[in-house]
N, C-alpha and C positions, 0 to 999 in steps of 0.2 A: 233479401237479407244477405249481408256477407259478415267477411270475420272480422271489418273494424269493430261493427256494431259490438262484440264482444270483448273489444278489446281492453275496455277500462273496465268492464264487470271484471276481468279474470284478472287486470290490474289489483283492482281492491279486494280479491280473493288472495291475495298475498304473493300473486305469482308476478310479479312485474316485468320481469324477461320474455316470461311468450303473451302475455299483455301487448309488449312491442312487438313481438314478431305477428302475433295476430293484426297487426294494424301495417306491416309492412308489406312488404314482396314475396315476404315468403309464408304468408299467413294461412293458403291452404294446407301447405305441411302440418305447420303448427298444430293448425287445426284439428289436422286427424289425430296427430297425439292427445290433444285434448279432448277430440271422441273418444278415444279408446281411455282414457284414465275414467272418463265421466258417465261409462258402458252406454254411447249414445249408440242407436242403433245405425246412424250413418254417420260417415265423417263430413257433414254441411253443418250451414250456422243453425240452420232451421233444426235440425237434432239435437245439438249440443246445446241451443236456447230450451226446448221442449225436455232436454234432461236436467237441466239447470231447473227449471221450472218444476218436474215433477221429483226430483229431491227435496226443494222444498216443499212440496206440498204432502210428502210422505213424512213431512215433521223433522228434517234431518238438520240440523244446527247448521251454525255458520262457521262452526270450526271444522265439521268434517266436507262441506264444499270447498272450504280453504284447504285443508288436508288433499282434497282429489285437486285441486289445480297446482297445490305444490308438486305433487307427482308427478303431474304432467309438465310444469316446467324444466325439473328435474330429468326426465325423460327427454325434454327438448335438449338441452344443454347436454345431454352422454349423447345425443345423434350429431350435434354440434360439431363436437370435439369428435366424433365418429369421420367425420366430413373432413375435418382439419389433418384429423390422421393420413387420411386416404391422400388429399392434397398434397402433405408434405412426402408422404412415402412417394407419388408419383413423379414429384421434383427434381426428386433423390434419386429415384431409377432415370430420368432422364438428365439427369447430373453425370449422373454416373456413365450412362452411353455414350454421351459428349467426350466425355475424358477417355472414353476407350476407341473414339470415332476415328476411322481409317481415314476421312475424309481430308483432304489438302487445306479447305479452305479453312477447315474447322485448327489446323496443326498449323498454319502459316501465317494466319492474319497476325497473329501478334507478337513474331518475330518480322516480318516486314514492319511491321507501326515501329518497332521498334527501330531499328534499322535506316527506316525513313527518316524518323526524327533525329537522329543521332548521326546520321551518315548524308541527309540532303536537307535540311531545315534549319538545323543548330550553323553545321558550316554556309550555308547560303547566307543567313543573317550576318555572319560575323564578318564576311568577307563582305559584305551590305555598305556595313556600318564603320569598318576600316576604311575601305573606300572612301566612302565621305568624309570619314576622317581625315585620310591619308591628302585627298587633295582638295579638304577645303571647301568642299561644296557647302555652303551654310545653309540651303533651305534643305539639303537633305536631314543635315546635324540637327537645322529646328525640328523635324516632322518626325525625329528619333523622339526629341525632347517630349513634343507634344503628344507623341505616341507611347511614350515610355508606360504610362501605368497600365494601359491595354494591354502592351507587350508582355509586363510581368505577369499578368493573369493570364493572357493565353497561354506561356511557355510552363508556368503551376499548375496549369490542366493538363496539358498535357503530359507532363513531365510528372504527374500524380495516377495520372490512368497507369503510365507506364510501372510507375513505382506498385501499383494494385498487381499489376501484368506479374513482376519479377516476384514477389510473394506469393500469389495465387500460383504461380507455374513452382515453383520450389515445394508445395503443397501439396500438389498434385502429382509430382515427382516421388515424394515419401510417400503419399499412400498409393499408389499406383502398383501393379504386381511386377516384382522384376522382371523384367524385359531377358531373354534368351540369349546368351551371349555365342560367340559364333561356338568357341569350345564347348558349348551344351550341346549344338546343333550339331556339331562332329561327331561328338559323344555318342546322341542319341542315333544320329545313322549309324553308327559303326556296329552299337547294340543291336538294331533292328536286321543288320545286314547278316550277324551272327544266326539270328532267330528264328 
């Protein structure tokens, strides 16, 4: 036996969220929640069947097996959101070490992108396409033409990364802790040299 088997019993028990989750990937978890809301003695199908079973045969209604699997889903959904917490706090701490990172590559890639584009990309094309212009070459002029809509979507991408680039880094600039300015760093030796 496993926890599909159970799945659509604890579905029509009112509980339809660990109904699913009992039928997916993560249905031993579930499971055990639903041991422990249904006091089966182990957290397998074969207990919480055998406690399903001896509820009702202790006469207990259908409202209060619905009552213990709503707890239990209930109980699913705060470990859920327990899980979701933990996820987004650890994003955030590695969010946050990113933006305080010493590292070169982590502080450079996206003034070079920028840079590249802006300083070898934009002027290689334009000085491309004057050319062609300038002396007439028509199958280059057609291969601009024929190429034109590709060109506007490529240079919108990336010209769109960059635009995310300069608000994200302006962002991280205000929230970022002030940086020590050299008069701090005078300051603070001159004190410590006193002391």
């Amino acid at each position: 036996m496993d926890w599909t088997v159970l799945a659509q019993r604890v579905a029509a028990l009112g509980a339809p969220l660990l109904g699913q989750a009992l039928a997916g990937p993560l249905g031993a978890a579930a499971g055990k929640i639903l041991a422990e809301a249904l006091e089966a003695g182990a957290p397998t199908p074969e207990a919480v069947e055998a406690a399903l079973r001896g509820t009702e045969a202790a006469g207990a209604t259908e409202g209060a097996l619905s009552a213990a699997a709503q707890r239990a889903e209930a109980a699913w959904v705060q470990a859920l959101a327990e899980v979701g917490r933990a996820q987004v706090s650890e994003v955030a701490a590695t969010q946050r070490a990113e933006m305080m990172s010493e590292d070169a590559l982590q502080r450079w890639w996206r003034p070079l992108y920028a840079l590249e584009l802006s300083m070898v990309e934009c002027p290689a094309f334009t000085a491309t396409l004057l050319h062609a212009l300038w002396s007439g070459h028509a199958a280059g002029i057609n291969g601009f033409g024929e190429l034109s809509g590709l060109l506007i979507a490529y240079f919108a991408a990336r010209f769109g990364v960059l635009g995310v680039y300069v608000s994200g880094r302006s962002r991280e600039k205000r929230t970022a802790p002030p940086a020590a300015t050299m008069a701090d760093r005078l300051l603070s030796a001159a004190t410590s040299r006193r002391g």
